[in-house]
Each structure stands twice: as C-alpha cells, then as structure tokens.
N, CA, C and O atoms as a GROMACS GRO file, in nm:
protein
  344
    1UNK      N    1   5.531   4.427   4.741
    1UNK     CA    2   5.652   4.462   4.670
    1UNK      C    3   5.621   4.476   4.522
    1UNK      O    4   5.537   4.398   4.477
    2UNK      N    5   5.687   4.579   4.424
    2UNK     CA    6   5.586   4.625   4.319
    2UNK      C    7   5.738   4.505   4.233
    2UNK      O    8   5.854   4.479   4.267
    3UNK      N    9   5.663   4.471   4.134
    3UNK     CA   10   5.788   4.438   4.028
    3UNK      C   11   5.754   4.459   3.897
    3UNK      O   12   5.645   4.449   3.840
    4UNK      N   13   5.879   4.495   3.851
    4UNK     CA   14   5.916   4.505   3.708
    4UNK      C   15   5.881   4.384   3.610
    4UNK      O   16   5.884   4.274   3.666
    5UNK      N   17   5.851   4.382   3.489
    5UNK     CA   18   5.844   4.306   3.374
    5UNK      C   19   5.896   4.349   3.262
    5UNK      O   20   5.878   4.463   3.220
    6UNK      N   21   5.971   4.255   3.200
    6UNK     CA   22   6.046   4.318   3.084
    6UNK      C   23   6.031   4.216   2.993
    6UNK      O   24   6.080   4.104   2.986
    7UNK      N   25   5.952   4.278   2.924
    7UNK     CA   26   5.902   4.147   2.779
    7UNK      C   27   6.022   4.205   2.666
    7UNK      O   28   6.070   4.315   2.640
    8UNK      N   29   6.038   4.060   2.612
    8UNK     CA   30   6.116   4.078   2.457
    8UNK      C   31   6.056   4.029   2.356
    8UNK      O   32   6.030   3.910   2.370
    9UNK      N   33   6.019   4.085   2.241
    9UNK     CA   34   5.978   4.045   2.150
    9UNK      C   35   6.012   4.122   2.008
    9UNK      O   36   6.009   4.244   1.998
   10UNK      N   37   6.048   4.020   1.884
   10UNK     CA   38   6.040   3.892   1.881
   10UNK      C   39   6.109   3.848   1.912
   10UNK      O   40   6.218   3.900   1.888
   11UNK      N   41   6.109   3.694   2.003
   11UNK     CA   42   6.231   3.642   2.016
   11UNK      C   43   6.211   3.466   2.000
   11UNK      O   44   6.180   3.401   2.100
   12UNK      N   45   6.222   3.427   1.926
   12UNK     CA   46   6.401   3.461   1.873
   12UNK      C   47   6.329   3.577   1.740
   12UNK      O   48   6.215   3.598   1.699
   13UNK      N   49   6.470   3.632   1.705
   13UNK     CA   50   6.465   3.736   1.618
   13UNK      C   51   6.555   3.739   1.476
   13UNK      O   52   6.658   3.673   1.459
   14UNK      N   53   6.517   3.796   1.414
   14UNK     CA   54   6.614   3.823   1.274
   14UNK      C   55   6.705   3.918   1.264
   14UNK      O   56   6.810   3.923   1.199
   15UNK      N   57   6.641   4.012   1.352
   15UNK     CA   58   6.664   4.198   1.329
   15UNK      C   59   6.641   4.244   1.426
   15UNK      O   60   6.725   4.236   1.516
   16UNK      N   61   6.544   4.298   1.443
   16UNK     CA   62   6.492   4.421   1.555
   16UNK      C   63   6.418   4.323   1.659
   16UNK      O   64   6.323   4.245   1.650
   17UNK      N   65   6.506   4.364   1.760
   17UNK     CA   66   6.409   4.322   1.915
   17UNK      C   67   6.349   4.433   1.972
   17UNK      O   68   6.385   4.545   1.938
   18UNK      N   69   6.239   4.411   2.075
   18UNK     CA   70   6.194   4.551   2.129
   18UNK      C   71   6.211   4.496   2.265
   18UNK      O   72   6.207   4.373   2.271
   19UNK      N   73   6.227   4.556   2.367
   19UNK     CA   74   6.230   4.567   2.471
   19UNK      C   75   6.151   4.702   2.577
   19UNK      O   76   6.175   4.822   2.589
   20UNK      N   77   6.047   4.608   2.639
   20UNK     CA   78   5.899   4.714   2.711
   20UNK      C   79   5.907   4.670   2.847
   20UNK      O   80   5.905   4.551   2.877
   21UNK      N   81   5.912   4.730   2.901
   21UNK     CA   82   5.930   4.770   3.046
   21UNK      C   83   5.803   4.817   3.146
   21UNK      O   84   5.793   4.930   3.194
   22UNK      N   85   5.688   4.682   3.172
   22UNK     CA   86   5.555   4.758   3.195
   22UNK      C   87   5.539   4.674   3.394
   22UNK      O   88   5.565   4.556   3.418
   23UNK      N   89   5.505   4.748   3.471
   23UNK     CA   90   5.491   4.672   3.642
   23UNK      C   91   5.396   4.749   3.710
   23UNK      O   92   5.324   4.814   3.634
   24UNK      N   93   5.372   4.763   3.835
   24UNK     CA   94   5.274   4.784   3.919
   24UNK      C   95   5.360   4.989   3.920
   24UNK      O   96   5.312   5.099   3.895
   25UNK      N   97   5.483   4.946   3.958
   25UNK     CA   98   5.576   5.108   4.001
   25UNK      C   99   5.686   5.101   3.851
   25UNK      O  100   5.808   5.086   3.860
   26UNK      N  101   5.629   5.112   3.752
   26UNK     CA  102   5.714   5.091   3.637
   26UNK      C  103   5.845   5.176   3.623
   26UNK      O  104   5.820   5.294   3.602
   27UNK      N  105   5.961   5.149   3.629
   27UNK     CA  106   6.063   5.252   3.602
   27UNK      C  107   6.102   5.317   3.466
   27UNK      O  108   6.003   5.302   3.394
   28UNK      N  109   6.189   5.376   3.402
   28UNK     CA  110   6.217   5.325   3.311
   28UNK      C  111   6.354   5.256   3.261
   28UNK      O  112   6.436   5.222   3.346
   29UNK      N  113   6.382   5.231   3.110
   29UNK     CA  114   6.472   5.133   3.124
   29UNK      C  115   6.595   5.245   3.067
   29UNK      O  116   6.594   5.283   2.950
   30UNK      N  117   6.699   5.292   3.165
   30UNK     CA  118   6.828   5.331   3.159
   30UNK      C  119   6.939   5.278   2.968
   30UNK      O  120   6.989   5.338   2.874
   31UNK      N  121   6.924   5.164   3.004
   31UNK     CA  122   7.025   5.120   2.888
   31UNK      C  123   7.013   4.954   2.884
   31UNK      O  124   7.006   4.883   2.984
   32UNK      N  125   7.012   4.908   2.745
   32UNK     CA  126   7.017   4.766   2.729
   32UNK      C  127   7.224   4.720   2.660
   32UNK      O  128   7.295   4.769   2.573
   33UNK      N  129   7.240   4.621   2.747
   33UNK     CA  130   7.394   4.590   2.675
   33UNK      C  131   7.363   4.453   2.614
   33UNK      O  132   7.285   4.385   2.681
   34UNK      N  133   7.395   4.413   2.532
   34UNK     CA  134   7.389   4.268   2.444
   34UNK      C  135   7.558   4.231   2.441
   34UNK      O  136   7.656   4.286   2.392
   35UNK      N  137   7.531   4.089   2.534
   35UNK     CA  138   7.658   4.036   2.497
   35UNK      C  139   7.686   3.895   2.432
   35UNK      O  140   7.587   3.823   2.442
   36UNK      N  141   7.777   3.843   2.376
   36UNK     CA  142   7.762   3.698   2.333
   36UNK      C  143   7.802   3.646   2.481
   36UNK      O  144   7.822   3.710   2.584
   37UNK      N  145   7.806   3.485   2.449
   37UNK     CA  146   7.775   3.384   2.540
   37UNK      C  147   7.896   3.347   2.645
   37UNK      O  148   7.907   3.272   2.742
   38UNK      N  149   7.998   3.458   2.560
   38UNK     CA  150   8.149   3.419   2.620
   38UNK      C  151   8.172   3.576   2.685
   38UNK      O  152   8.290   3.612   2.695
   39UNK      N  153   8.097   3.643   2.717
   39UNK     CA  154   8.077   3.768   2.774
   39UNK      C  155   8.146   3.906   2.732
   39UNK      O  156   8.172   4.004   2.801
   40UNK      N  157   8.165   3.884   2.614
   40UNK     CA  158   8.193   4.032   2.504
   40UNK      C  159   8.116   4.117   2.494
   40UNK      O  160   8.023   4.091   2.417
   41UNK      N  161   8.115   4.245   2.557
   41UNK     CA  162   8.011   4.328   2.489
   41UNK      C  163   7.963   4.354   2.386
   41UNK      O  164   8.018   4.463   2.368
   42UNK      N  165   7.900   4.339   2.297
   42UNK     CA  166   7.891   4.370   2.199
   42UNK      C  167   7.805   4.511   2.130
   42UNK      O  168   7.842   4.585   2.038
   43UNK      N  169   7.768   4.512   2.154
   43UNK     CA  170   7.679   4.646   2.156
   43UNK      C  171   7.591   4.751   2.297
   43UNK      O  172   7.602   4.714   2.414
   44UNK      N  173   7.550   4.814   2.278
   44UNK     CA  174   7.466   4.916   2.364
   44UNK      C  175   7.406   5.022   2.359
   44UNK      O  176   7.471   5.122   2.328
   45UNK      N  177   7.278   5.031   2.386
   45UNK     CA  178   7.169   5.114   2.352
   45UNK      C  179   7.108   5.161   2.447
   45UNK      O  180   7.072   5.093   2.542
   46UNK      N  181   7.082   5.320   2.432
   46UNK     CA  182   7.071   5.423   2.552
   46UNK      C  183   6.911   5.430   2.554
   46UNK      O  184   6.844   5.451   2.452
   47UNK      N  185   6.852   5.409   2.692
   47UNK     CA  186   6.715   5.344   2.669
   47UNK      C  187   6.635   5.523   2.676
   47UNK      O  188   6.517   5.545   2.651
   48UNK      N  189   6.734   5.624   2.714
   48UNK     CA  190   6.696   5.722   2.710
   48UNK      C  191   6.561   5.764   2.803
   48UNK      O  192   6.478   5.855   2.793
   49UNK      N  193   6.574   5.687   2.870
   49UNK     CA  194   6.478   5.706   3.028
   49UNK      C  195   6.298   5.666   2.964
   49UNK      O  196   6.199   5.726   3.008
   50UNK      N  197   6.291   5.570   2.869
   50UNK     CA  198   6.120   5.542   2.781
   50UNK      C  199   6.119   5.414   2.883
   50UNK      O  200   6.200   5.388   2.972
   51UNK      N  201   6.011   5.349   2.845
   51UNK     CA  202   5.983   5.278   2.865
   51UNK      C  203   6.019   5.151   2.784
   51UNK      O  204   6.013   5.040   2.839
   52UNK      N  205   6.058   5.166   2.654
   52UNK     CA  206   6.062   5.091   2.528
   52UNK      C  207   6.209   5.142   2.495
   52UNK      O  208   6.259   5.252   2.517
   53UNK      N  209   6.269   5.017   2.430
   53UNK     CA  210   6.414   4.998   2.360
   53UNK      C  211   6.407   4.926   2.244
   53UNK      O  212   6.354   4.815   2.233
   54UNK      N  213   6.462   4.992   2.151
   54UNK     CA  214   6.457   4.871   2.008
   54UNK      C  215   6.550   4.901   2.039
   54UNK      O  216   6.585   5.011   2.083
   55UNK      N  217   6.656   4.732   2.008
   55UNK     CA  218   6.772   4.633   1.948
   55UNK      C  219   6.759   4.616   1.842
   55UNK      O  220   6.659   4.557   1.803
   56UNK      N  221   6.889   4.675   1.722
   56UNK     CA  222   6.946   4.625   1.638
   56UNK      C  223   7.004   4.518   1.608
   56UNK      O  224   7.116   4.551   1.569
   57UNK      N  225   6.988   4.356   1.599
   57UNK     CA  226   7.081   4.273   1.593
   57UNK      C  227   7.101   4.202   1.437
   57UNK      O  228   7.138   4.093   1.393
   58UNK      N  229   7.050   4.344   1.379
   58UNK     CA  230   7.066   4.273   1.219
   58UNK      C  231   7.224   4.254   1.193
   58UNK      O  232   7.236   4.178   1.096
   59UNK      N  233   7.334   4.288   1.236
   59UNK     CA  234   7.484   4.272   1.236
   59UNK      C  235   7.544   4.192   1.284
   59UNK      O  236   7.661   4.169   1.254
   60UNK      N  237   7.455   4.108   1.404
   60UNK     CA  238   7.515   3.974   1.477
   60UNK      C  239   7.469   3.866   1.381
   60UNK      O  240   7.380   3.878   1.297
   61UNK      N  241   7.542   3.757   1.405
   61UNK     CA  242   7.535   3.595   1.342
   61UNK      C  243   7.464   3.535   1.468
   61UNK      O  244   7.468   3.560   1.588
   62UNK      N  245   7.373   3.414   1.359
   62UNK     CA  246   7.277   3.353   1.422
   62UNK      C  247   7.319   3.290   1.605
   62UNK      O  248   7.430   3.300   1.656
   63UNK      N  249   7.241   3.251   1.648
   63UNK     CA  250   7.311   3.222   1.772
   63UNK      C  251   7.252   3.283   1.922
   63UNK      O  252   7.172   3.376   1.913
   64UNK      N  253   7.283   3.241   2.041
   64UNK     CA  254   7.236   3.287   2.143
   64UNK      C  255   7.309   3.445   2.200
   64UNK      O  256   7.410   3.502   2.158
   65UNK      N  257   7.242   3.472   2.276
   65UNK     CA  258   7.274   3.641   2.315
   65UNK      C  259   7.230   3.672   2.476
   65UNK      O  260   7.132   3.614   2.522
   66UNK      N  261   7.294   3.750   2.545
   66UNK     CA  262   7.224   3.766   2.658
   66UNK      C  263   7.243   3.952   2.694
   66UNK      O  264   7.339   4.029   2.690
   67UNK      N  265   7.098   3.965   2.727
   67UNK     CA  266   7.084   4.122   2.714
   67UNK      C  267   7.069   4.178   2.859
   67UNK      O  268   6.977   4.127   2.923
   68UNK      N  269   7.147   4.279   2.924
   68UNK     CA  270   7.150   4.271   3.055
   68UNK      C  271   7.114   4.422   3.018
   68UNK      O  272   7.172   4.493   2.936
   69UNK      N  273   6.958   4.469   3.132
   69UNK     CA  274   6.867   4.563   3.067
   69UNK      C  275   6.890   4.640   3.247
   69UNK      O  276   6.884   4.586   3.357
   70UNK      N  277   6.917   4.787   3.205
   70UNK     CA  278   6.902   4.858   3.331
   70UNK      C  279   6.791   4.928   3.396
   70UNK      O  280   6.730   5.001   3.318
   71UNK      N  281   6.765   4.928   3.467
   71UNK     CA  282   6.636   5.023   3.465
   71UNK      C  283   6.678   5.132   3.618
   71UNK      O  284   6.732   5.112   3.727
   72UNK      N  285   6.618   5.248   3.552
   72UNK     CA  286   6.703   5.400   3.559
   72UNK      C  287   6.656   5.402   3.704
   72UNK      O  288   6.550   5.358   3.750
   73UNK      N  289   6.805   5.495   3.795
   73UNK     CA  290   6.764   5.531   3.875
   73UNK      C  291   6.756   5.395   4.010
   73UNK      O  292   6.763   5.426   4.129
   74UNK      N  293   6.742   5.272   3.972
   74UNK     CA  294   6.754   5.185   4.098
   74UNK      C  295   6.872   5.121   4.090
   74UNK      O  296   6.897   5.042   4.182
   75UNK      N  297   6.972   5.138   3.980
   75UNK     CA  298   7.112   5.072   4.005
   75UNK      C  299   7.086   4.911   3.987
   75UNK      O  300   7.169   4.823   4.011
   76UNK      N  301   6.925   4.887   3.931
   76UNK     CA  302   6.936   4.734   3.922
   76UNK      C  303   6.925   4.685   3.765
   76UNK      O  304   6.922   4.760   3.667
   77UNK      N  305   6.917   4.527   3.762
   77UNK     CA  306   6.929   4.530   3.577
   77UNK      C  307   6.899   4.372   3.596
   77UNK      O  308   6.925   4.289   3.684
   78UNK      N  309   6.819   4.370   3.448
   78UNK     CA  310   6.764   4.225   3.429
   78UNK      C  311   6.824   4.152   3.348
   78UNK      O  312   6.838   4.209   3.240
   79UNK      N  313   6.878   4.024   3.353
   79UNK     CA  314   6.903   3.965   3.245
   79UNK      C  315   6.789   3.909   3.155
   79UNK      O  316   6.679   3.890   3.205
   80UNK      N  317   6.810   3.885   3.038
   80UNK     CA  318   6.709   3.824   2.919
   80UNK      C  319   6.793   3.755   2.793
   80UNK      O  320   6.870   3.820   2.722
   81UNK      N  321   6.766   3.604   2.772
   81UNK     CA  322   6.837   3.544   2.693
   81UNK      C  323   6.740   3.566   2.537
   81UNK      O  324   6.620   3.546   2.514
   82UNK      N  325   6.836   3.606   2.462
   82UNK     CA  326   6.806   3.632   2.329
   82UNK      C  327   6.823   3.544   2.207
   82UNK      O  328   6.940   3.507   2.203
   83UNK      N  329   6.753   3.498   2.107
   83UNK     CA  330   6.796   3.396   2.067
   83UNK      C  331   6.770   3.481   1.900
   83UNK      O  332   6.666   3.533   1.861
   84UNK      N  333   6.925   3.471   1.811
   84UNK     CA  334   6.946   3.554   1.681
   84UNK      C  335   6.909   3.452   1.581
   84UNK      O  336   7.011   3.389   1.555
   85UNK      N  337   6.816   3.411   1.518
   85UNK     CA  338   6.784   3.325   1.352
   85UNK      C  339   6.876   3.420   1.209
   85UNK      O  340   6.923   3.532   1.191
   86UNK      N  341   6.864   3.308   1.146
   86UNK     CA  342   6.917   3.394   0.999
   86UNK      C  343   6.810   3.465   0.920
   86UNK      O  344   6.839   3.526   0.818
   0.00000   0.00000   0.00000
C-alpha cells in the first residue's frame, strides 16, 4: 500500500509554513485549509495540483492551528497540527 507524507516546516512558525507532499505514488496536494482550535476556517490556499504549498500565517496570533491538507483527485485529506510563535 503506497502512502503519502506530508512534512511541515517550519513548525512552529512565525510566518511562512511550507507544506511538501513526497510518497512511494505521490499525489498532489489539491488545497490546504487552516483552522483555529474551535474550528473556524480561517484561511485557504489553492495547492494548484504541485506538490508544495506555502502558508501565510503572518496575520494569525500566536497559538495552535490545525491544517487539514487535500490531496487531489483521491477525495482524501491529512490533518497537521501547526503551532504560530510571535
């Protein structure tokens, strides 16, 4: 069974997260949503069928985040807890 890996880095972060999408049958990644902890969307970024996503979170306050990452074409999606510094 082939699987996906979805590294985040940096994390925790100030600003810019990247999000890379590398496995045995690699897909790519559809769209990343960032929500706070109380399940608000807060933002969303069109992964535009790459492999790679930069996150903007220079506009959020410090604090935890959870980024629910799609990857195109299988209707499935990963969660990844994000952690925002000042």
């Amino acid at each position: 069974m082939a699987q996906e890996i979805i590294e985040v880095a940096p994390n925790p972060t100030n600003g810019i997260i990247n999000f890379t999408l590398s496995g045995d049958q690699a897909k790519d990644i559809e769209r990343v949503d960032l929500f706070n902890l109380n399940g608000q969307l807060l933002q969303t970024v069109q992964g535009q069928n790459q492999s790679f996503v930069e996150l903007n979170m220079s506009e959020q306050q410090a604090g935890l985040y959870l980024a629910r990452v799609y990857l195109s074409g299988s209707g499935k999606f990963v969660l990844k807890k994000i952690a925002k510094v000042q």
